[in-house]
BALO-173003 format. One line per field, with one value per atom (N, C-alpha, C): residue in one letter; x, y, z; atom name. Coordinates in nm, 3 decimals, padded with zeros to 5 digits, always signed. Example, Ala and Ser with C-alpha at 12.3 -4.5 7.8 and 13.67 -1.06 7.14 Angstrom:
type: [A, A, A, S, S, S]
X: [+01.319, +01.230, +01.320, +01.285, +01.367, +01.290]
Y: [-00.569, -00.450, -00.330, -00.225, -00.106, +00.003]
Z: [+00.780, +00.780, +00.780, +00.708, +00.714, +00.787]
atom: [N, CA, C, N, CA, C]
END
This chain:
type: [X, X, X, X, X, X, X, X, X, X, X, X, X, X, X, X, X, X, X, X, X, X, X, X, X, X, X, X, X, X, X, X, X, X, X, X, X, X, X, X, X, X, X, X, X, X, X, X, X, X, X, X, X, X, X, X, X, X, X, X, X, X, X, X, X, X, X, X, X, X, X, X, X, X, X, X, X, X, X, X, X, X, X, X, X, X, X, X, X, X, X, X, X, X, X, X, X, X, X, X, X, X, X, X, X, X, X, X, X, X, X, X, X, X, X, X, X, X, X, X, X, X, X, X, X, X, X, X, X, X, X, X, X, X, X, X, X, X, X, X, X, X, X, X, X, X, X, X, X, X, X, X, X, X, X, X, X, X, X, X, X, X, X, X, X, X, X, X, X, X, X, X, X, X, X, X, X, X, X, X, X, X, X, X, X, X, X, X, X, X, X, X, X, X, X, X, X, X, X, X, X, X, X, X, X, X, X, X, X, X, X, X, X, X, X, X, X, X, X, X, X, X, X, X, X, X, X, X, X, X, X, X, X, X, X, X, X, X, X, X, X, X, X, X, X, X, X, X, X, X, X, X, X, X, X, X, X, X, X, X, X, X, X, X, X, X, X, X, X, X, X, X, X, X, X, X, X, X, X, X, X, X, X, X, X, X, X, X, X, X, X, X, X, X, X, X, X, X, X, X, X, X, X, X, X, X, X, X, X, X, X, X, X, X, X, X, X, X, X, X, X, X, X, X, X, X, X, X, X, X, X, X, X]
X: [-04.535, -04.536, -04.486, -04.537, -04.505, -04.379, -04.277, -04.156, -04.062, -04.102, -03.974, -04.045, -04.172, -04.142, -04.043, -04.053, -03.964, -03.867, -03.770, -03.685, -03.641, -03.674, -03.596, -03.630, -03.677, -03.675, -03.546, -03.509, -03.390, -03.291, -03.297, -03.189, -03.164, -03.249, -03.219, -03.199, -03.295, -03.213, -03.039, -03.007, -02.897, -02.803, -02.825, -02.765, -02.737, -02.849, -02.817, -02.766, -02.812, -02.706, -02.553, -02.493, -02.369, -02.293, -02.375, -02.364, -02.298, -02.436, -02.395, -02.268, -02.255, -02.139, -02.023, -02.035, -01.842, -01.853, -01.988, -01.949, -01.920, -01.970, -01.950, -01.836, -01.739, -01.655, -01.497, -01.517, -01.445, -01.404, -01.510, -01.488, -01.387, -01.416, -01.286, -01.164, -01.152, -01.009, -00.953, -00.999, -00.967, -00.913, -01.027, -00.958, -00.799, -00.822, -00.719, -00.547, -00.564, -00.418, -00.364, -00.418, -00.372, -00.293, -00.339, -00.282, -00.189, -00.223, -00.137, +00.037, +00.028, +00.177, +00.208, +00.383, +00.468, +00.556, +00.580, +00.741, +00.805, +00.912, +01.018, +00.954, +00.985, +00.996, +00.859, +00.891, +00.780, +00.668, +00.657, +00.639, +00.510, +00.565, +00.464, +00.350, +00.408, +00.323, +00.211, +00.254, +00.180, +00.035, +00.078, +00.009, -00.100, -00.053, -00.130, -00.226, -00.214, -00.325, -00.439, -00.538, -00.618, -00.735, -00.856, -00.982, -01.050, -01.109, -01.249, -01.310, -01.351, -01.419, -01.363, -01.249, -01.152, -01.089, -01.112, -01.071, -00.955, -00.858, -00.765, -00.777, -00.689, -00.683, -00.641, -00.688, -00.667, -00.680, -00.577, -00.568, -00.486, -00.547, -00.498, -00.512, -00.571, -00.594, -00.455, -00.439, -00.373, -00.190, -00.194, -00.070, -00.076, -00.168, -00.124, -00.102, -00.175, -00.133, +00.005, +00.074, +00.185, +00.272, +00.273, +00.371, +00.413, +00.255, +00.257, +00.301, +00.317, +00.377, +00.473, +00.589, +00.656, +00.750, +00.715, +00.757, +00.776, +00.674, +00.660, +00.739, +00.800, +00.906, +01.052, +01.053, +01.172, +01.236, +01.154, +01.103, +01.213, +01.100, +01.127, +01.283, +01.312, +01.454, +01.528, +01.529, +01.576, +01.614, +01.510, +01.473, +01.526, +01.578, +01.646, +01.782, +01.836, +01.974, +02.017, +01.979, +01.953, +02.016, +01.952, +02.029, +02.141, +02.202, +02.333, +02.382, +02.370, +02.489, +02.547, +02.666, +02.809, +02.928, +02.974, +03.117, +03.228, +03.343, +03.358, +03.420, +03.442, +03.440, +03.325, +03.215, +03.076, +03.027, +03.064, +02.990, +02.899, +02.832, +02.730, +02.846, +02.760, +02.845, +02.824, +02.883, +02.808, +02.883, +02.841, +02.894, +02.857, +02.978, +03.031, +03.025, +03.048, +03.094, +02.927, +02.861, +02.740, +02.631, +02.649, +02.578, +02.611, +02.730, +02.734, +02.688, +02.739, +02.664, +02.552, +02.450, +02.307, +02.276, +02.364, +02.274, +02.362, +02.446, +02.474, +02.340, +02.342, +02.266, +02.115, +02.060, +01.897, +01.953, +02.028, +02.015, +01.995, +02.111, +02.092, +01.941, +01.911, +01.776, +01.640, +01.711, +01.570, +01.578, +01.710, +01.721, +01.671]
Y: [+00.988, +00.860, +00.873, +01.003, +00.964, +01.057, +01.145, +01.164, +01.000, +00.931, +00.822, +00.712, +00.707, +00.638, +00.695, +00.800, +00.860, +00.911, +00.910, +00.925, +00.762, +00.669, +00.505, +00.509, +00.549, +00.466, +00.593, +00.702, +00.813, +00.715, +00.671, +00.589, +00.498, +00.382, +00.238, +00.275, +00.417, +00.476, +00.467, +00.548, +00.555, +00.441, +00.396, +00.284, +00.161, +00.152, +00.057, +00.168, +00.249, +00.357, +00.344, +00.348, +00.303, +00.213, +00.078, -00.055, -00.057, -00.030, -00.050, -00.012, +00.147, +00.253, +00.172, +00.073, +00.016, -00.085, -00.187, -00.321, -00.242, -00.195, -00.145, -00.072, -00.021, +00.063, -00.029, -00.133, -00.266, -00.313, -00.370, -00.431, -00.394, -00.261, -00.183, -00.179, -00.170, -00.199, -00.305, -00.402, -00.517, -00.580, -00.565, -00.530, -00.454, -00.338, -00.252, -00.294, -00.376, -00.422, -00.555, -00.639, -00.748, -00.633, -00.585, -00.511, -00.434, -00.335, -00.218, -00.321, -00.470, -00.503, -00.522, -00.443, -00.444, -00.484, -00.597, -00.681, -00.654, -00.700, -00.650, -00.787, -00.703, -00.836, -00.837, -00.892, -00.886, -00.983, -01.079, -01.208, -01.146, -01.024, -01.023, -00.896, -00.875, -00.742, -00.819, -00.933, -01.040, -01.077, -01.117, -01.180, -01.097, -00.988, -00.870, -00.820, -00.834, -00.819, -00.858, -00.809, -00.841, -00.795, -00.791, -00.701, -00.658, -00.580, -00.557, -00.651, -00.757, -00.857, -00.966, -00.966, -01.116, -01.147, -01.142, -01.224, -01.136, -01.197, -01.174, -01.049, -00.991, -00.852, -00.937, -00.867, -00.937, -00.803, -00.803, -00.694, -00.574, -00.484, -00.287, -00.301, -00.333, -00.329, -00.447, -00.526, -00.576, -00.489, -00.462, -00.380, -00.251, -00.140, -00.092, -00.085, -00.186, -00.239, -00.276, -00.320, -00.432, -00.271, -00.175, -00.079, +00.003, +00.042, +00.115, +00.031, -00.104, -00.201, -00.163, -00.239, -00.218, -00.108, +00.052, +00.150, +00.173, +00.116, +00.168, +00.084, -00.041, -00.119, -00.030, -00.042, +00.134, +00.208, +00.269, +00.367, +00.349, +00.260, +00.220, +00.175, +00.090, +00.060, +00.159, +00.254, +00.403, +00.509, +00.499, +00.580, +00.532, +00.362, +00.297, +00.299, +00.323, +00.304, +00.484, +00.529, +00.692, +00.692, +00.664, +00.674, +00.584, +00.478, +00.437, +00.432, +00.578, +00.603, +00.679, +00.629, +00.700, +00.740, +00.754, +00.743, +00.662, +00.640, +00.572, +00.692, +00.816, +00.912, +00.970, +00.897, +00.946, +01.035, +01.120, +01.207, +01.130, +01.214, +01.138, +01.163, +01.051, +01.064, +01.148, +01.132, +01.258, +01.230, +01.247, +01.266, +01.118, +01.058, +00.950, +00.877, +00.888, +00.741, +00.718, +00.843, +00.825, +00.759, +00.787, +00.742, +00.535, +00.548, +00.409, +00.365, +00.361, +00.341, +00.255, +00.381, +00.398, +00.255, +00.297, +00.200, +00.057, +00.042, -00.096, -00.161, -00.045, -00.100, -00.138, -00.024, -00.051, -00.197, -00.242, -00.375, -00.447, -00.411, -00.564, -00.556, -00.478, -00.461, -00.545, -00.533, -00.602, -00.755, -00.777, -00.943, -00.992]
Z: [+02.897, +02.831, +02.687, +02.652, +02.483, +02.473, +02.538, +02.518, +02.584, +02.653, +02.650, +02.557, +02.516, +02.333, +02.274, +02.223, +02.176, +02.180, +02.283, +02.356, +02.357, +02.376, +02.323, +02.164, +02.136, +01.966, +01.860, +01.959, +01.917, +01.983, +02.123, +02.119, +02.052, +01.986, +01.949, +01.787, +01.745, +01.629, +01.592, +01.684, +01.714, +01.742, +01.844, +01.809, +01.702, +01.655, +01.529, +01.378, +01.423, +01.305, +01.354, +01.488, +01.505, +01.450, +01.536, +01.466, +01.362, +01.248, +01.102, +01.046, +01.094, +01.051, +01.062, +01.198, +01.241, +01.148, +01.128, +01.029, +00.937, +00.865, +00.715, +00.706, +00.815, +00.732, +00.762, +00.856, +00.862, +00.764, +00.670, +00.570, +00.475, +00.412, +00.349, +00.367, +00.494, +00.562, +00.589, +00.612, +00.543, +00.436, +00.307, +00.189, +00.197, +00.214, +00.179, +00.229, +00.354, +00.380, +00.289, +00.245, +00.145, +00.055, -00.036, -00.212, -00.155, -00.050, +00.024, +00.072, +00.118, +00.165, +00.055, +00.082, -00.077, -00.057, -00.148, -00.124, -00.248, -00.277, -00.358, -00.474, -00.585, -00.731, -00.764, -00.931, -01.017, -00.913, -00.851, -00.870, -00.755, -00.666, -00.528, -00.577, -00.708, -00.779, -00.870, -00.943, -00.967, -00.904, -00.809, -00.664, -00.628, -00.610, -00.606, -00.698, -00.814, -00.930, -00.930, -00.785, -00.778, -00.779, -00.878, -00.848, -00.702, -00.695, -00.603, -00.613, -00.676, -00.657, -00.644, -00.647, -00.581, -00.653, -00.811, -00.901, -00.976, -01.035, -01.087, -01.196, -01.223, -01.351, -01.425, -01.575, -01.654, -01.801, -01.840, -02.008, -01.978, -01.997, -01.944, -01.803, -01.720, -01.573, -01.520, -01.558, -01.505, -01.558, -01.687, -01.749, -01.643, -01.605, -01.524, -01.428, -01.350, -01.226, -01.227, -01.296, -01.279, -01.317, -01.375, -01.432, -01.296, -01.238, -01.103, -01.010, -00.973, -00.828, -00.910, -00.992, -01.023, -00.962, -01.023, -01.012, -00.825, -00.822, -00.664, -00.579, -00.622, -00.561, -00.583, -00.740, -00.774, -00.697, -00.657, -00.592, -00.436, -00.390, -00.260, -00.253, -00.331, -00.332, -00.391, -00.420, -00.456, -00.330, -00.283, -00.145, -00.020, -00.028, +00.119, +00.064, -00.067, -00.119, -00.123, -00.089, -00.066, +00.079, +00.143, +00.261, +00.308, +00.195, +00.245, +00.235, +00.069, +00.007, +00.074, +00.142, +00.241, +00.225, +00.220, +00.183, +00.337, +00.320, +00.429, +00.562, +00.512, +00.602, +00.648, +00.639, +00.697, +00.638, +00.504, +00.424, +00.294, +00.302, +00.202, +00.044, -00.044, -00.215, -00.296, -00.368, -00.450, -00.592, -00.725, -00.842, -00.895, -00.994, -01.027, -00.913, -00.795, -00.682, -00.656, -00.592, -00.617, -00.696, -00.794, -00.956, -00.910, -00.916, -00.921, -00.830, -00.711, -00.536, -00.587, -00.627, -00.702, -00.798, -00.888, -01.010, -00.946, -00.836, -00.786, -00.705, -00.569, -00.479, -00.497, -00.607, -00.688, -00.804, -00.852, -00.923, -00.794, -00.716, -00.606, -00.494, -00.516, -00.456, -00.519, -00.704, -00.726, -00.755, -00.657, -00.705, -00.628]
atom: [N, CA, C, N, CA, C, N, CA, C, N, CA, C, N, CA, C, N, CA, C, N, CA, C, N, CA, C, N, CA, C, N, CA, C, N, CA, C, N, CA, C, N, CA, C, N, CA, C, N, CA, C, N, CA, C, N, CA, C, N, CA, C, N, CA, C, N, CA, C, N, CA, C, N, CA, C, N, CA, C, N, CA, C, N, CA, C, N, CA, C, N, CA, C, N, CA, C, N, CA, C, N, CA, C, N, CA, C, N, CA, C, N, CA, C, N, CA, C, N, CA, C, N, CA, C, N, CA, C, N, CA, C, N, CA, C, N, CA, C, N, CA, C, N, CA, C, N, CA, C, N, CA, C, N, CA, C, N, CA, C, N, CA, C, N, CA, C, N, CA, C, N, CA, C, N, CA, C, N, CA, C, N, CA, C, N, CA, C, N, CA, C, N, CA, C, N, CA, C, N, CA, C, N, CA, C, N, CA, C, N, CA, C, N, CA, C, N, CA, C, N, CA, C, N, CA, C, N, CA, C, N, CA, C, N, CA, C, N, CA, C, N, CA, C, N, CA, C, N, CA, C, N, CA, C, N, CA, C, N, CA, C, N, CA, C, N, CA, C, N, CA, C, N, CA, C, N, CA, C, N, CA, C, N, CA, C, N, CA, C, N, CA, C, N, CA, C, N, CA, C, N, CA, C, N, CA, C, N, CA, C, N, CA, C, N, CA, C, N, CA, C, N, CA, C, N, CA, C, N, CA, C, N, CA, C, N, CA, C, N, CA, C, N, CA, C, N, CA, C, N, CA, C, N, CA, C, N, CA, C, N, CA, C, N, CA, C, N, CA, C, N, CA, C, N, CA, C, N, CA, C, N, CA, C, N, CA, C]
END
């Protein structure tokens, strides 16, 4: 009698220790996909300036927030103009034709 007391109250232990573990670690992840999608331009880095508690950045928090999206749009449009710099004989660029390629396709990227 008194190992399946105890033997259900290790299960229902358990189980609501499960439970909890999946709500609670839900929540985070949640959060985390809004700030994490990155679109191109000041305007979606903006948007994004948003606390842990919902509400907008505002001073140094919001200045480095906005320096790091920023960069990290850069970046990204750096890294997809990387691979299409070609030449029209199918070799990649290189030098001067390169350079420009570069500082063309990253302007038109951040328009």
């Amino acid at each position: 009698m008194m190992k399946t007391i105890i033997s259900a109250g290790a299960i229902l232990l358990l189980l609501t220790t499960t439970a909890f573990a999946q709500s609670s670690a839900a929540a985070p992840a949640a959060k985390m996909t809004a700030p994490a999608a990155s679109a191109s331009g000041p305007s979606s880095c903006e948007s994004q300036a948003v606390g842990k508690n919902g509400k907008p950045l505002t001073g140094a928090a919001k200045t480095s927030f906005m320096k790091k999206c920023e960069a990290d749009d850069t970046s990204s449009a750096s890294s997809a103009c990387e691979s299409k710099a070609v030449g029209k004989n199918g070799k990649p660029l290189a030098g001067a034709a390169k350079d420009a390629f570069m500082k063309k396709c990253v302007a038109d990227a951040g328009k």
